[in-house]
C-alpha positions as CSV (number, residue, x, y, z in Angstrom):
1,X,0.0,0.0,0.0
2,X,1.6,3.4,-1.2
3,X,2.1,5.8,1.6
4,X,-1.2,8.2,0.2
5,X,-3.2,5.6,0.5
6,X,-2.1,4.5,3.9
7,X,-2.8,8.4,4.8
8,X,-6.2,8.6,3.2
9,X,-8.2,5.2,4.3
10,X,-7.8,6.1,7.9
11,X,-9.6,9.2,6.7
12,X,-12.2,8.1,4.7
13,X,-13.1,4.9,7.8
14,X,-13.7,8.2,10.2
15,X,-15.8,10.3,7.9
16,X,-17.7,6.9,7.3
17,X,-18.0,6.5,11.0
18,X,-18.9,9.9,12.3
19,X,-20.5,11.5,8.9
20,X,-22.9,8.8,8.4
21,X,-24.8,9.1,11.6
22,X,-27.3,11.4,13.6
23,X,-28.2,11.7,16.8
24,X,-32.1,12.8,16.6
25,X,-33.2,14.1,20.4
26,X,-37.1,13.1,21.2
27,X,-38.9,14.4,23.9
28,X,-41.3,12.3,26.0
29,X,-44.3,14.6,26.9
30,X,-46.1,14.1,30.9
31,X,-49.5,13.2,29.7
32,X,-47.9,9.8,27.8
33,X,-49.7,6.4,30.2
34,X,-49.7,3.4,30.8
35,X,-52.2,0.2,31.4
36,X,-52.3,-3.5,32.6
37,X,-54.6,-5.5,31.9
38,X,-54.9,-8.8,33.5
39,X,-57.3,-11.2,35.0
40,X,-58.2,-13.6,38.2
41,X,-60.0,-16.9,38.2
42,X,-63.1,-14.7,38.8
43,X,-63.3,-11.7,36.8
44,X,-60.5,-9.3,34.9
45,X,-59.4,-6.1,35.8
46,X,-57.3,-2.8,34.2
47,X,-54.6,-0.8,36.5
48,X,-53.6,2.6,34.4
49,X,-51.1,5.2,34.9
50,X,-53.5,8.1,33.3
51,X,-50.3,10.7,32.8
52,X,-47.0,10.1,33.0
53,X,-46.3,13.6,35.3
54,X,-43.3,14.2,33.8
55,X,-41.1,14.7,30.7
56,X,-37.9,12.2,29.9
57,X,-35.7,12.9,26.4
58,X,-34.9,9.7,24.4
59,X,-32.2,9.8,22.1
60,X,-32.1,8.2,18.3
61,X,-28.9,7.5,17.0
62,X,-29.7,6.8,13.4
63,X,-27.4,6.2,10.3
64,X,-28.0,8.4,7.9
65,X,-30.2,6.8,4.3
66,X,-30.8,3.3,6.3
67,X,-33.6,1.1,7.2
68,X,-31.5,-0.6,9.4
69,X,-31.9,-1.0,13.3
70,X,-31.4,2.3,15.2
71,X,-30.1,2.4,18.5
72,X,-31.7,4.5,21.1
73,X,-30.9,5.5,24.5
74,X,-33.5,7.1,26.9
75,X,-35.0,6.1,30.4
76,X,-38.8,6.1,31.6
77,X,-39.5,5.8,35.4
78,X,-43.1,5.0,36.2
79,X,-43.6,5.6,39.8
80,X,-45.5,2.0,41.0
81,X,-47.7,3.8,43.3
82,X,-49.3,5.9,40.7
83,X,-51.0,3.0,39.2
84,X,-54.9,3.2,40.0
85,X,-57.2,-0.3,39.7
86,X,-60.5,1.3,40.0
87,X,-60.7,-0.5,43.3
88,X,-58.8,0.8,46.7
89,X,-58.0,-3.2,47.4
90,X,-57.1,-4.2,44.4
91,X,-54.7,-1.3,43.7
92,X,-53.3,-1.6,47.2
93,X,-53.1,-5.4,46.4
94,X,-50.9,-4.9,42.9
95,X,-48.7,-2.3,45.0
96,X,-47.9,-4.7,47.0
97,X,-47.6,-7.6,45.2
98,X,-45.0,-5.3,43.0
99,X,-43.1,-4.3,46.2
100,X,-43.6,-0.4,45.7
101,X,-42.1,0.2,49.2
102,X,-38.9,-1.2,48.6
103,X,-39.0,-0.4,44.5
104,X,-40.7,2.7,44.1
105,X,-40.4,2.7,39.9
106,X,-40.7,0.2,37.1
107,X,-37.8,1.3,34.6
108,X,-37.9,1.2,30.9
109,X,-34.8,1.5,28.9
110,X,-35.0,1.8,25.5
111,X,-32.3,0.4,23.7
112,X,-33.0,0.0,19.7
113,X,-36.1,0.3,17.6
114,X,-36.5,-1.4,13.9
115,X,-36.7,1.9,12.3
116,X,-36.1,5.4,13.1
117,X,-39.6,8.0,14.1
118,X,-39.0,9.8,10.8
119,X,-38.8,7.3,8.4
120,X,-42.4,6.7,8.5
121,X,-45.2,8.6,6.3
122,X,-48.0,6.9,7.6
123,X,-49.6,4.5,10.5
124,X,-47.9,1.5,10.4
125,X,-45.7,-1.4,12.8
126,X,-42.4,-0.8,14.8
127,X,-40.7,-3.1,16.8
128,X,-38.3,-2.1,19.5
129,X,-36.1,-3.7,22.0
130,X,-36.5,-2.6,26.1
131,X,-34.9,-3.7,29.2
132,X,-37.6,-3.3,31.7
133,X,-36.8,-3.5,35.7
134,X,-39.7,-3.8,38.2
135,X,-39.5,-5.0,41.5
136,X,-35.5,-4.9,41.2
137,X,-35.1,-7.5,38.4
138,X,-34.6,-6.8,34.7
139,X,-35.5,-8.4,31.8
140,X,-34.8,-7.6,27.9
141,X,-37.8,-7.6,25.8
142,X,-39.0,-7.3,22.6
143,X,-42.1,-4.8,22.1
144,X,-44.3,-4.3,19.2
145,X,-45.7,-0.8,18.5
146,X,-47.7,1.0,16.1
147,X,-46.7,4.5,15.0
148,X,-48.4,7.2,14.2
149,X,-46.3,10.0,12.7
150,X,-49.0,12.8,12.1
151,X,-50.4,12.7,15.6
152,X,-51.3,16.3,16.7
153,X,-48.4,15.5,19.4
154,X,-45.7,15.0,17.4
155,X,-45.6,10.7,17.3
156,X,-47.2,8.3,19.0
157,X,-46.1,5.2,19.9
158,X,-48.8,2.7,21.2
159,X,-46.8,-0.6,22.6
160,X,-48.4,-4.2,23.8
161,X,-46.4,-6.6,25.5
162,X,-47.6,-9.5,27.7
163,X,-45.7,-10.5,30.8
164,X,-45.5,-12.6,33.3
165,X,-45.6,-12.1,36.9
166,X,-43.2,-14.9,36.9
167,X,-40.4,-12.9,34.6
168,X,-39.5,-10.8,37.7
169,X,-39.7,-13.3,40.5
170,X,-43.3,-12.0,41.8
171,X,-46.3,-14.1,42.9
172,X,-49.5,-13.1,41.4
173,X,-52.1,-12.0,44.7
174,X,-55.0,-13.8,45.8
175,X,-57.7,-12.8,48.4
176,X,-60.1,-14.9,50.5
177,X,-57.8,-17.7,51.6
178,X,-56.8,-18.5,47.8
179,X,-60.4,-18.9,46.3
180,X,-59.5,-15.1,44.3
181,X,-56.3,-15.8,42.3
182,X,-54.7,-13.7,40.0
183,X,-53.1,-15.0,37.0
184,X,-49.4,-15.0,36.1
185,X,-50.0,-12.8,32.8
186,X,-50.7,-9.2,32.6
187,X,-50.6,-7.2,29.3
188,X,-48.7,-4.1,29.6
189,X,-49.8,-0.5,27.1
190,X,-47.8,1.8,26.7
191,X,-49.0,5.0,25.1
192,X,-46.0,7.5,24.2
193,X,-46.1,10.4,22.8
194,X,-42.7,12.1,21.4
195,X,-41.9,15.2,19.8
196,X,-38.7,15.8,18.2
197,X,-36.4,18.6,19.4
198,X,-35.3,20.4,16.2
């Protein structure tokens, strides 16, 4: 390799490296929420966060011209205590159960998504990648979303993801000596709405 060439390919791997991405900042507004749905041997029930309360900034880091994977890096922390069955037992019950005392938030950090906000022009699927942390254990999950891009918001992001008591080392309450059990699957929404800091 001639010595010009040995000078300029060092070159032209950084401006590949730096030029060809960028770093989109999102903001997460207060009123995004939150619901669980889930059921007993009985009957079924919905907890809900009705407003997030506060705003959190999630970062895109996406290569420029790609449809590949983007990377993202941005916290949400849900405060346990905030989440409201429609029933003073049954929301003291679940705050228990998820051991608000000792672990006052259930953490989501995002960590990629299948596509950057921008790229779409209409509703459609996104998949993204989270680790979530409740009760002081954290998983890595996959969660499918649908985007809207021309919300009056900015975007909104409405995920589903079902999980299990079980995947964080809880036991699901039960009432009346056992004969009110609830079962080990709950189905987590997340409504988000992001708007992109220019």
């Amino acid at each position: 390799m001639s010595s010009i060439h040995a000078f300029i390919l060092p070159i032209l791997l950084m401006m590949g490296l730096s030029g060809g991405h960028e770093r989109e900042t999102w903001l997460l507004q207060s009123h995004s929420r939150l619901k669980v749905d889930g059921k007993t041997n009985i009957n079924s029930f919905e907890c809900a966060i009705p407003s997030y309360g506060r705003r959190d900034t999630l970062y895109v880091d996406q290569t420029a011209g790609s449809g590949n994977e983007v990377k993202t890096n941005g916290e949400l922390a849900i405060q346990v205590r905030r989440f409201d069955c429609h029933h003073k037992v049954m929301t003291k019950d679940l705050q228990k159960t998820l051991k608000a005392d000792d672990y006052p938030y259930m953490k989501i950090s995002f960590l990629s998504f299948s596509k950057g906000f921008t790229t779409f022009d209409r509703k459609s699927h996104l998949s993204g990648t989270a680790d979530i942390t409740l009760a002081g254990v954290t998983k890595r999950m996959d969660i499918t979303f649908v985007i809207d891009p021309h919300h009056k918001d900015g975007v909104e992001l409405v995920g589903t993801k079902l999980i299990l008591f079980s995947d964080f080392k809880l036991k699901p309450p039960s009432k009346l000596g056992g004969a009110i059990k609830v079962k080990n699957e709950l189905i987590v929404e997340f409504v988000l709405f992001l708007q992109k800091v220019s």
